[in-house]
N, C-alpha and C positions, 0 to 999 in steps of 0.2 A: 152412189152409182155402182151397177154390177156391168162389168164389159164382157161378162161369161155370157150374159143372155145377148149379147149382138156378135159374141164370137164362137168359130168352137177351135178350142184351142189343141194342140197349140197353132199357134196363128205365125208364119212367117212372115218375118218384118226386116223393116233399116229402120237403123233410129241413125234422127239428124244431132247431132251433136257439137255443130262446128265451132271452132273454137273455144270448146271445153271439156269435152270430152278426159276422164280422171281427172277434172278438177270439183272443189267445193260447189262454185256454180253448176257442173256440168252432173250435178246427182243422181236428176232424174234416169237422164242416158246410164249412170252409171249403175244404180241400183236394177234398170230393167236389163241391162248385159247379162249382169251377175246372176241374179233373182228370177228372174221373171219368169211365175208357170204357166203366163196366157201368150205372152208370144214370144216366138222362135228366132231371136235376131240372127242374121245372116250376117248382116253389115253393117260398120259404123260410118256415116261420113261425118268427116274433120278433118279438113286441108291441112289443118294445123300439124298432126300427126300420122296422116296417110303413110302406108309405108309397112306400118307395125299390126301386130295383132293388138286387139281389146284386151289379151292378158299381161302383156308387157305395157301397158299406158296403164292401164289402172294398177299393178304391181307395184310401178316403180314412181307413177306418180299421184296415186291415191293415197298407198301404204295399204291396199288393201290386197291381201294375197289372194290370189282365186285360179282354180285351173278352170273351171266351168266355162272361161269363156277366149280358153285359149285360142282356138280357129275362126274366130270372128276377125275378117278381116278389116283394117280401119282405111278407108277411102277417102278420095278428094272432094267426090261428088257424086251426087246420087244417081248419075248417069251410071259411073262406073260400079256402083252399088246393084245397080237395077241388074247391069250385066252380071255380076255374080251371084246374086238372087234372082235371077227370071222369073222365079215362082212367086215371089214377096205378094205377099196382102193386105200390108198397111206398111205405114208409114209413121214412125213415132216421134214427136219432136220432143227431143231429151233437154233441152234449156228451155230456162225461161229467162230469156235476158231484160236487162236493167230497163225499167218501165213500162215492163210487161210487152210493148209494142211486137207486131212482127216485121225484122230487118226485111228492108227492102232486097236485099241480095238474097234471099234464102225464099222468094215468090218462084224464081223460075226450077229449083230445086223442087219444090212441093206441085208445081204445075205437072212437071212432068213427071212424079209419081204417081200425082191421080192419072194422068192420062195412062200412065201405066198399070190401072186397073188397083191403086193403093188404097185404102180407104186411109183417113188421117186423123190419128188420134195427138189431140194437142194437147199441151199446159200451159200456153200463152193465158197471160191476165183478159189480153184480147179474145174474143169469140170468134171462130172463123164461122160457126155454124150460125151467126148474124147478120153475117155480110154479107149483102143479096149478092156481091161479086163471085164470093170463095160458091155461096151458096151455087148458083150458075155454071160455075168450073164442077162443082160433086152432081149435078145435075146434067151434063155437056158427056163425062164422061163414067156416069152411072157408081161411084162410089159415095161413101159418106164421109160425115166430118162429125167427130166426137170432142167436145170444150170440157175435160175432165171439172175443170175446176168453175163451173157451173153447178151454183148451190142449187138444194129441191127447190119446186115451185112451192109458193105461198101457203096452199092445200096443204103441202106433206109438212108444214111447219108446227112443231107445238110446243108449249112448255112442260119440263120434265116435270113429271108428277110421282116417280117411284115405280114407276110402270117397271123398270128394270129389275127390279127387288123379286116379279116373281118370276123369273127367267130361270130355268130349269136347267143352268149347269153353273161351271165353276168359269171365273171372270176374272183376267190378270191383265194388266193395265202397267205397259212401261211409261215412265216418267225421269226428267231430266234435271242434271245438275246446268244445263246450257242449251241452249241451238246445236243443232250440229252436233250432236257428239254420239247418235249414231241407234237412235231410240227406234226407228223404222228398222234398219238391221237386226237388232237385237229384237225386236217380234218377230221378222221374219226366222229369223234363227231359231227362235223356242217354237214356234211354230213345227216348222221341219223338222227339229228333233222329236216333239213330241209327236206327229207323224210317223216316222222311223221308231218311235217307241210302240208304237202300234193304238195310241189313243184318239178316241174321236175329236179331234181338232178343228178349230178354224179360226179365222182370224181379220179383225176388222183395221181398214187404216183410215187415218183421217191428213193425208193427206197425198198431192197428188203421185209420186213417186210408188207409193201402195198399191193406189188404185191400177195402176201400169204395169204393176211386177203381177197384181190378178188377185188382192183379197177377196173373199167371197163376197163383205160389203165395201164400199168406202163412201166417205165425201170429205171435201175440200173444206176445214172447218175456217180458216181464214174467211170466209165466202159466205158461211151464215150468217146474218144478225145477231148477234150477242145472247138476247136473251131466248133464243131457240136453239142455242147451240146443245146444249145439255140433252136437253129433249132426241132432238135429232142425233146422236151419240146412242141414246137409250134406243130409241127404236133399233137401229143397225144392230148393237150387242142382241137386243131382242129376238130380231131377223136371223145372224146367226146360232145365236143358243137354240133356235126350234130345229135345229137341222145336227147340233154338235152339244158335245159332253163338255170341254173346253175351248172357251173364248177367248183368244189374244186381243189387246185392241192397241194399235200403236198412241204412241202420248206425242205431245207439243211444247214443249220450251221448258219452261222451270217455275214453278210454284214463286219461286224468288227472285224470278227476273221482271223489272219492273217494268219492261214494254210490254210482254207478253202472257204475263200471269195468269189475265184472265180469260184465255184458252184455257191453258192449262188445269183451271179451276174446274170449267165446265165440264172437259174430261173427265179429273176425278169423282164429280157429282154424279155424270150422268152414267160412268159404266159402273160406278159404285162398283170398284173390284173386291175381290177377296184378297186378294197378293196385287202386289205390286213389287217390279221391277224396277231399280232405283239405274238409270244410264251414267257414268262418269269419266271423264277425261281429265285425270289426275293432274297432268302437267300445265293444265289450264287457267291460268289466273285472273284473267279478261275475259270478257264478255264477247262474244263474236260478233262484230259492226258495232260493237257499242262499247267502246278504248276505257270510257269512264266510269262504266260499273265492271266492279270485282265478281268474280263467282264464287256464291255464299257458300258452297261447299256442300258434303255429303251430309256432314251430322244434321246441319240445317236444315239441311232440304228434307233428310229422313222426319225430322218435328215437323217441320211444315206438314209432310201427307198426314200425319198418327194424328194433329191436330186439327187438318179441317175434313179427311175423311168423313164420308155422311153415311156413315153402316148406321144399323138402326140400336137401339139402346141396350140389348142385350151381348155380352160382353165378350161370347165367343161367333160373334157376328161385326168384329172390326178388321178393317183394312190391314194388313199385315205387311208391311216393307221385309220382302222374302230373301231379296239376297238384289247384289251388287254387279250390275256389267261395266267393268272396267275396260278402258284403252290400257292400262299397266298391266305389272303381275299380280296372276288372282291372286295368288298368298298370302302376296305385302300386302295387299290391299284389302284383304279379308280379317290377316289379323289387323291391321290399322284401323278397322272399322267395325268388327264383331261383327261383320255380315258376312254368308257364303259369298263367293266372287266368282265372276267366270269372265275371260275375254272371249269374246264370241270369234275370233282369227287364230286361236290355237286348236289343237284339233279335239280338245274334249271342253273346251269350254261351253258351247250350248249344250250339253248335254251335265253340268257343272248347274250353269243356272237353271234348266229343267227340272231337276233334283231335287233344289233347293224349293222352288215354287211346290212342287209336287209334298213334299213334307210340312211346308204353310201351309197347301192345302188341308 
């Protein structure tokens, strides 16, 4: 999905966040505060936290430091949202809570942004753009409804065949020791510094948080069938290498976690990187929602990509695990590991792991 061809950015918004807002569930909202170069948040609503700015809730309860979104005020309700943005143009729903459903409290919230001229970009599991109801209200009061995480249709499906192999730039692909440990940041982060370094850039996500903050592609790979995932990964890296020198592509879970591997797998085949970006959160022992597996760790996880990496036979054409995004200190964590390191929250860290990608290249 590209939201640049139904927007022109930047696009003034409220993202809805209630009840989560700086927390782990509340990512979405929280990556499109901070990130996002397709739309302009104004406002957050979250009863929860109303009161406070977006930079003191995600500070102090993210751990994620950011001035970028200090004057975003955080609201009760999007009435009182609407009043401080009059001008908003959409409406972004930053959760996707448990069962994907949409809360029956949070209908008259979204009612009265489309009536306010909102269009509504969701990441509910639900499709509003299905429901002849929602459909009705976007039609009643002339805006749209956009379902991010709505896979291509059928047609755009195929199996990867190598098509990526002849993509005509350089391809760097982050990958995780865990869920959660912050693999969407760290592209968007190498992304913008390599930006700021003055390179042709771009950057693809696969999931929905990305597609929201504005990569040039994304899609929702939880959402594809299994064996087109790869494929569909390859097209997008495809789509943007015709346009950019260097391709970021966010990664999925961990090569070594046994729910989700194989995401993770498909990734690796289908953007077939040159470098890879290894994500890690040192202090993590456990598995995030999943108490009974341990996190196999960095060394592991670096053998896992060197060994199922699918670069082609020739020997200065393999996947190179470039350097380490740490939640710790790069240092300890670089000599601990003989990888360059960078925290992406210190102030030369993306430009730390940039470096390092740049010299693998």
């Amino acid at each position: 999905m590209d939201l640049y061809d139904a927007f022109d950015a930047p696009v003034p918004a409220v993202v809805l966040a209630e009840g989560e807002f700086g927390t782990t569930e509340g990512k979405t909202a929280n990556g499109v505060v901070m990130h996002s170069e397709l739309f302009d948040v104004r406002a957050v609503v979250d009863s929860t936290r109303a009161g406070r700015s977006a930079a003191d809730v995600l500070g102090r309860e993210s751990g994620d430091a950011t001035g970028e979104a200090a004057d975003v005020p955080v609201v009760a309700t999007t009435e009182e949202a609407l009043e401080s943005a009059p001008d908003a143009e959409a409406l972004v729903i930053g959760v996707a809570p448990a069962g994907g459903e949409l809360p029956e409290e949070w209908v008259a919230d979204i009612r009265r942004a489309m009536r306010a001229g909102c269009d509504v970009v969701s990441g509910l599991h639900t499709f509003l753009s299905e429901d002849c109801q929602w459909r009705d209200v976007a039609d009643e009061f002339g805006v749209r409804l956009f379902d991010v995480r709505k896979p291509p249709e059928d047609d755009e499906l195929r199996v990867a065949d190598g098509l990526v192999d002849d993509a005509d730039a350089d391809v760097v692909l982050t990958t995780g020791t865990d869920c959660a440990v912050g693999k969407r940041t760290t592209t968007f982060e190498l992304y913008r510094a390599a930006k700021e370094a003055g390179l042709d850039a771009g950057w693809v996500a696969t999931g929905q948080t990305g597609i929201m903050v504005g990569a040039n592609r994304g899609v929702v790979v939880d959402r594809v069938p299994a064996d087109f995932t790869a494929g569909v990964v390859e097209d997008l890296v495809c789509a943007v290498a015709e346009d950019h020198e260097l391709v970021f592509v966010e990664g999925q879970a961990a090569l070594s976690h046994r729910a989700y591997s194989g995401v993770t797998l498909s990734l690796l085949h289908g953007a077939n990187p040159d470098a890879v970006v290894l994500v890690d959160d040192p202090g993590r022992t456990e598995r995030t929602d999943f108490d009974r597996f341990s996190v196999a760790g960095v060394e592991r996880e670096v053998a896992a990509i060197e060994a199922l990496a699918g670069g082609s036979d020739a020997p200065d054409d393999e996947t190179v695990v470039a350097a380490l995004s740490t939640w710790g200190d790069a240092d300890e964590q670089s000599a601990a590991w003989g990888l360059p390191a960078g925290n992406v929250y210190d102030e030369d860290g993306p430009a730390r792991l940039l470096d390092a990608v740049l010299d693998a290249l």
